[in-house]
ZADRENLO-812404 format. One record per atom (N, C-alpha, C): x, y, z. Coordinates in pm, whole numbers, plus 50000, padded with zeros to 5 digits. Layout:
ZADRENLO-812404
XYZ;...
END
This chain:
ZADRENLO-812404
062405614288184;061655623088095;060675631488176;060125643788126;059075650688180;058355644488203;057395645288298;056385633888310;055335640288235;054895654988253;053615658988152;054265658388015;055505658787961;055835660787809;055585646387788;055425636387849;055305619587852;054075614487841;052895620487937;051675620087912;050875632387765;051725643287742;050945652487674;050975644487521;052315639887479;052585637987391;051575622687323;050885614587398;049825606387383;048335611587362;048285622087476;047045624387541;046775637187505;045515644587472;045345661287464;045015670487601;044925657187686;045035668887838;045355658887920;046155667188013;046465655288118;045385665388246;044325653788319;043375656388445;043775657588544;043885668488597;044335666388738;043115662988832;043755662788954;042115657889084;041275669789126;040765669489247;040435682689256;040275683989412;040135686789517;040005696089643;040495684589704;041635681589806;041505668189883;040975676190021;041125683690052;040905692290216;039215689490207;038545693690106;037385696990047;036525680990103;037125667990051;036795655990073;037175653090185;038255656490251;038465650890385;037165659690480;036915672990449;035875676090583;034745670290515;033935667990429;032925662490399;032515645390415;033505639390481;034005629390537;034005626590692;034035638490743;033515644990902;035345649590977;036285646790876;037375651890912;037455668290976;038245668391080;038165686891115;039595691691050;039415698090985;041005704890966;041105716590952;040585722391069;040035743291117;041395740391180;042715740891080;044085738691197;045155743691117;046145751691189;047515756191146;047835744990997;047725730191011;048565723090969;047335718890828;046195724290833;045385719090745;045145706890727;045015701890568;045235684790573;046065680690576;047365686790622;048505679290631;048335667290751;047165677090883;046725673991000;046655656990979;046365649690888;045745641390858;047035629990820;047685634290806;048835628190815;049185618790915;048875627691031;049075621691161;048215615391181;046915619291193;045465611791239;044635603291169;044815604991017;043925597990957;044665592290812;045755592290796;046175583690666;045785575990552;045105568790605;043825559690527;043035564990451;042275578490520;041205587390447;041835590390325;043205598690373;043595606290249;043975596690101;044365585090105;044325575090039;043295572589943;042085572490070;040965566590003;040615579589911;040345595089933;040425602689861;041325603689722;042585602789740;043155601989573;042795586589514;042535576889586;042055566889473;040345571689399;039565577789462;038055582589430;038645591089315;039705601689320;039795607389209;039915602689083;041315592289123;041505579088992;040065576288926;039255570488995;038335567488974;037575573688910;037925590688903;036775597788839;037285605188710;038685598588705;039235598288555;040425610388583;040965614288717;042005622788716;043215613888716;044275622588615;045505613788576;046815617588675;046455626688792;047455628888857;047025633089028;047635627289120;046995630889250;048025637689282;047655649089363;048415662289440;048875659889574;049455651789617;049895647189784;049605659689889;049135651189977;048355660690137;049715670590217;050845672690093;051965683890179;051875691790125;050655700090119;051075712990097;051015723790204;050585718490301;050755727590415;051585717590561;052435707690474;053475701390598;054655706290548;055525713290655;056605718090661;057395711190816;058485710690798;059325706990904;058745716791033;058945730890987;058425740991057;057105737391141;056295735191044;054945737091141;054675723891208;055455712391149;055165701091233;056155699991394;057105707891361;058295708991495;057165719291574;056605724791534;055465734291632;054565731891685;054425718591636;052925708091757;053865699791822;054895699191834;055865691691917;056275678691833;056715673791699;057025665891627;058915665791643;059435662991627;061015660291632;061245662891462;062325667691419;062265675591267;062435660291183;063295647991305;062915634691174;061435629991129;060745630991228;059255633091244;058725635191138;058685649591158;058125657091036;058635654490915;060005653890884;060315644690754;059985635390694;059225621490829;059155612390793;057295613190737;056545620590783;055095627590745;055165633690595;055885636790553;056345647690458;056235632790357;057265623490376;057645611390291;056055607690277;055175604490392;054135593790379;053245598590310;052735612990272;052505618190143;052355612990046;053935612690005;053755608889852;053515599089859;053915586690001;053665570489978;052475564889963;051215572890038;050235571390021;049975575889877;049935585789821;049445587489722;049875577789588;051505570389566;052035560889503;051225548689537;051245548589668;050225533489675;048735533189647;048135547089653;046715545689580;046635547189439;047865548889365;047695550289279;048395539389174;049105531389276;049545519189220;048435505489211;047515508389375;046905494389357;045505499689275;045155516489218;044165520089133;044435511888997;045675516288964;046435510288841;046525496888813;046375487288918;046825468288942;045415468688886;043985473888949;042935467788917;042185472188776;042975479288730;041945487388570;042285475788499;041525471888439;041325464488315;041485468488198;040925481188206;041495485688048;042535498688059;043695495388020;044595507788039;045475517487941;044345513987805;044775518487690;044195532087659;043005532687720;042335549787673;042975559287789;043725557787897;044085566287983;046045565988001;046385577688078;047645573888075;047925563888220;048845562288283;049155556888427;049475569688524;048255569288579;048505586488676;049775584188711;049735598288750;051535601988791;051335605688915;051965610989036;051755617589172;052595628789196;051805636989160;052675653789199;052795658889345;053655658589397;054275665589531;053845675589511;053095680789611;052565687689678;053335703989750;054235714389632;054885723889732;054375740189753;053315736489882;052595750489943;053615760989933;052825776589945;053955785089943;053955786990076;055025794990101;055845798990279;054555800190335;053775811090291;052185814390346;051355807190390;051525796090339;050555783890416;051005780090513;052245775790532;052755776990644;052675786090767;052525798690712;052135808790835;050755807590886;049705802390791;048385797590808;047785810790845;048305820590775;047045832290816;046975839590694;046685832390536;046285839590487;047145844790312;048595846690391;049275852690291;049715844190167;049335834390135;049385829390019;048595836889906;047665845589952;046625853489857;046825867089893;048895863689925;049235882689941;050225883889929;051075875889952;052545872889845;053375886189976;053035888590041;054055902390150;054885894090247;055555887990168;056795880190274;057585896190311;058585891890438;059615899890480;060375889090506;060595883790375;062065872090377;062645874490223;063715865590213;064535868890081;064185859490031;064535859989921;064755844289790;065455838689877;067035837089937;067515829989979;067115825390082;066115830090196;065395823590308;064735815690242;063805818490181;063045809890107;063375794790057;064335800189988;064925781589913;065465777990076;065985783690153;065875775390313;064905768490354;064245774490345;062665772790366;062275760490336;062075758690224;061955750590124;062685738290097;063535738690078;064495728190085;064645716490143;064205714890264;064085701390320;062705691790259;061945699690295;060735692490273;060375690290084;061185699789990;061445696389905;062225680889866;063355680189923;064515672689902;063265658490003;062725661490078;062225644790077;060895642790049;060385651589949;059555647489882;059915644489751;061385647289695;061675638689609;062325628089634;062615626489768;063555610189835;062615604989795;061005606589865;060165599089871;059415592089734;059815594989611;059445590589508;058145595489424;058365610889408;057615619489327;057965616189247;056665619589134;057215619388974;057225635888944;056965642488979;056875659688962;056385664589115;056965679289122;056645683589247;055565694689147;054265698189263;053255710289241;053845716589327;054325730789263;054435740089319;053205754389308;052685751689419;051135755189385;050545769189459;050115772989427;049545786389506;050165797689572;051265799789459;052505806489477;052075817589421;052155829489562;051725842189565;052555855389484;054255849789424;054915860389423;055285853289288;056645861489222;057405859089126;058785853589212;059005864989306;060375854089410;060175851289455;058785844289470;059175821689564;059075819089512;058555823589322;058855810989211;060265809689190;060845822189160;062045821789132;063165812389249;062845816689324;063795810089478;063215791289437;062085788289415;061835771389375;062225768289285;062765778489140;063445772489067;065325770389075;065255787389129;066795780289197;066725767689254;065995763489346;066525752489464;065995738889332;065375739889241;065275731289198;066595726989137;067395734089103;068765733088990;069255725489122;069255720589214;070255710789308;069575697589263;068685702189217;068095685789206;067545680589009;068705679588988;068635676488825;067975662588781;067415663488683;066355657288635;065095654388698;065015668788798;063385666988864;063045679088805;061415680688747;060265688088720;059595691188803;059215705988806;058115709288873;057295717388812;056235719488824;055475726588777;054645742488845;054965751888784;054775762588866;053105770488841;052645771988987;051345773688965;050705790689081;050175799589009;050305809389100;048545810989123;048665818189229;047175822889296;047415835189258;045635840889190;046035849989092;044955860489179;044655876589194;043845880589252;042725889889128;043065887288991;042155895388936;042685885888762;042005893288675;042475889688507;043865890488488;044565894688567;046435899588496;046885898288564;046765896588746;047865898588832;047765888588949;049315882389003;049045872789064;048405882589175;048715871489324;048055880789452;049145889489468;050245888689472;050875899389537;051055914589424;050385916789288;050665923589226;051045921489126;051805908489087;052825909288970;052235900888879;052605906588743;051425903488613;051955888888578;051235881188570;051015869188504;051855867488394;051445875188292;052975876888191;054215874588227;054565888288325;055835887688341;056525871588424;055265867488472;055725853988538;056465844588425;054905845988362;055195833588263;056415832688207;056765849188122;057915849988056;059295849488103;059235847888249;060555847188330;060785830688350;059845822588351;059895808488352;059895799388263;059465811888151;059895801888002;061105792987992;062265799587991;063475800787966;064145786988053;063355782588165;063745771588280;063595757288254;064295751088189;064115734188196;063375730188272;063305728288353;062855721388439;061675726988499;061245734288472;059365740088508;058715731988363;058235723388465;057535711788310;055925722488267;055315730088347;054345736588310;053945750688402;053045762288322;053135771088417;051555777688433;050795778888519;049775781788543;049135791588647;047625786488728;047505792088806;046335780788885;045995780289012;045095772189073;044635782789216;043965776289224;043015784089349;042725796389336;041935801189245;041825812989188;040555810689108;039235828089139;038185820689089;038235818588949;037005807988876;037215808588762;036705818288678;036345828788736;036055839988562;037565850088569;038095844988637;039405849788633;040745844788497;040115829288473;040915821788411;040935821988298;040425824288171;040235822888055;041325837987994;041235849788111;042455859188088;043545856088126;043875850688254;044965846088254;045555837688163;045035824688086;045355819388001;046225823187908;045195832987881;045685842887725;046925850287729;046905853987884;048075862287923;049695853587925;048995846687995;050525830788030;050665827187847;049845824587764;050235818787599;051185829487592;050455840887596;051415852287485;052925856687523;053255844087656;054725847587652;055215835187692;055005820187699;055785805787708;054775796487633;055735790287577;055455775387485;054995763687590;055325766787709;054865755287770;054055751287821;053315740787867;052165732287894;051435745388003;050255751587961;049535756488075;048765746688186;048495755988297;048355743388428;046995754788465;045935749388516;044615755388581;043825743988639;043765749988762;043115743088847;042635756788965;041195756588897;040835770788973;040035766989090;039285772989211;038615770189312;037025769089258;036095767889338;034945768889333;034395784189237;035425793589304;034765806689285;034095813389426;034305805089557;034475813489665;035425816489683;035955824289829;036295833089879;036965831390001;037925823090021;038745820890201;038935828190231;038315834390400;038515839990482;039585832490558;040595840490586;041875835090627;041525840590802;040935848490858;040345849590956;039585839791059;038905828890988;037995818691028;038135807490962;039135805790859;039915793290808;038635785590733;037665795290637;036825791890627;036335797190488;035545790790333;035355800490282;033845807890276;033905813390197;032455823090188;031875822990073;030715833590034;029635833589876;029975820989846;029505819389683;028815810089631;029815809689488;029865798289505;030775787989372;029965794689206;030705792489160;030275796489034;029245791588956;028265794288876;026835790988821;027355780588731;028425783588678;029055776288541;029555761188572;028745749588526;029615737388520;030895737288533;031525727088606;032825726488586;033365719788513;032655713188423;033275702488308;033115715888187;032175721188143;031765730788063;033435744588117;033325748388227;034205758488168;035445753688144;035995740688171;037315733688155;037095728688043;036625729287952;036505730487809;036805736387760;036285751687806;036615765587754;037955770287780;038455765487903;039555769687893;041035757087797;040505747187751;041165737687696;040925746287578;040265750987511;039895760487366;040905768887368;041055780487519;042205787187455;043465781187508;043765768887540;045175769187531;045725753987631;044895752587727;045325748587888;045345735487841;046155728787884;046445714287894;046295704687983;046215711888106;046875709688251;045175711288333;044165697688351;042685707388390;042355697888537;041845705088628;041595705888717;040945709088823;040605707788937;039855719589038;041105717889174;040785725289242;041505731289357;040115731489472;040525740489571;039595746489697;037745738089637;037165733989712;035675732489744;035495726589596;036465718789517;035695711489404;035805698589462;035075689989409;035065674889395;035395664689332;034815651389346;035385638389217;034175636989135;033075648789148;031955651689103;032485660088937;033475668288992;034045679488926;034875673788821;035955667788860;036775658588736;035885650088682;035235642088723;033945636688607;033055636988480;033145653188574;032765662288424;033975666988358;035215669488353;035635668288279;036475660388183;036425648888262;036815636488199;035575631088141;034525632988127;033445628988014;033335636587902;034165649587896;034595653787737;035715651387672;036675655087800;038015647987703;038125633587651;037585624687700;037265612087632;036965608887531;036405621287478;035665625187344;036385632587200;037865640387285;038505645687147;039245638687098;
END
């Protein structure tokens, strides 16, 4: 079964977590690196663990695994062997299944929440290039490179025992499209499609939110369709925009409300004035199901919004 049509149908929102990169450097982790927190994979395993169980903890019902910027590609480029990198790709989701299994052994009460789920983690090509273009969607590749692209590190992050893949911070309409092709090889898996948006209507590379939505309606297997890493006074239009053309589960998980400089792998200004439990309210009003933070939020951040939904 869907896993969000499984949790929605109990629950009026399913929580997602919020920044793991965000917790790993505030932790004294460095990840100023091509490979981001994937980096961590290699070096620090444990951390990232201990990070999605803190989320559990702070009432998020789904952890986002540390691959969104591990690709066969970029790990064969620090000198990894491509089984290597496959086998990094797997420990992902294992970590995140096992923090979220022995979160689950110790709750005592497991009737007001659902049993988090663990969403795979699938960065767009751009992260992989690590300079930026995820918030510019200007590939000079095809759909069909793409599902190349894609494809491995797809296919063993569902070996590895996802319950849904995030397909997250997807700059274009064709690398959504190219992830839903490559998804049709793999029947009875869900993913959920999530774009980085650069204004009220349009993802980054130009193309309107609408037309996304309404091209992904039509797809089985996109269990929900949204947007993440994107600031939040951006979101409450997008919303409106994604309703007025699919029935299905909206997904938001916006950033702080700074600004990555893809130059210095670093972001900039200042996070938004607005609570983050308060505007994930607002956006549950018009429509969103799917609530969250992304870039520079915390287990500070889901807190607050798991102390209202508790409440409807």
């Amino acid at each position: 079964m869907n896993p969000i049509e499984n949790i929605l149908k109990d629950f009026p929102v399913m929580i997602l977590d919020g920044a793991l990169s965000t917790e790993m450097e505030r932790r004294g982790c460095d990840i100023n690196d091509s490979l981001w927190s994937a980096k961590m994979l290699m070096e620090n395993p444990d951390l990232i663990g201990q990070v999605h169980t803190d989320y559990f903890a702070a009432g998020a019902d789904c952890a986002i695994t540390s691959s969104y910027q591990a690709t066969v590609e970029g790990f064969v480029r620090r000198g990894l062997s491509e089984s290597e990198a496959l086998r990094l790709i797997k420990t992902s989701v294992e970590i995140a299944v096992k923090a979220r299994d022995d979160f689950w052994d110790s709750l005592l009460e497991k009737t007001k929440r659902p049993r988090p789920i663990v969403a795979a983690s699938v960065g767009p090509y751009g992260a992989y290039l690590a300079d930026g273009s995820e918030y510019r969607g200007n590939y000079k590749l095809t759909e069909n490179e793409l599902i190349e692209f894609h494809r491995p590190r797809v296919k063993a992050l569902i070996d590895a025992g996802a319950d849904i893949l995030a397909c997250e911070t997807i700059p274009c309409l064709m690398e959504a499209r190219a992830i839903v092709r490559l998804l049709k090889e793999f029947p009875g898996i869900y993913g959920w499609i999530s774009f980085s948006a650069k204004n009220e209507l349009q993802i980054s590379n130009g193309d309107l939110i609408a037309d996304c939505a309404d091209w992904l309606n039509c797809h089985d297997q996109v269990a929900a369709v949204g947007v993440n890493c994107t600031p939040p006074e951006y979101i409450p239009s997008l919303i409106s925009e994604i309703r007025s053309k699919t029935n299905k589960p909206i997904i938001v998980y916006p950033n702080s409300g700074e600004n990555y400089d893809a130059s210095t792998r670093s972001w900039k200004g200042v996070s938004t004035n607005e609570s983050f439990g308060s505007g994930a309210r607002s956006w549950y009003e018009l429509g969103a199901r799917l609530l969250g933070g992304c870039c520079r939020t915390t287990p500070e951040d889901i807190k607050t919004i798991e102390a209202w939904v508790k409440n409807i």
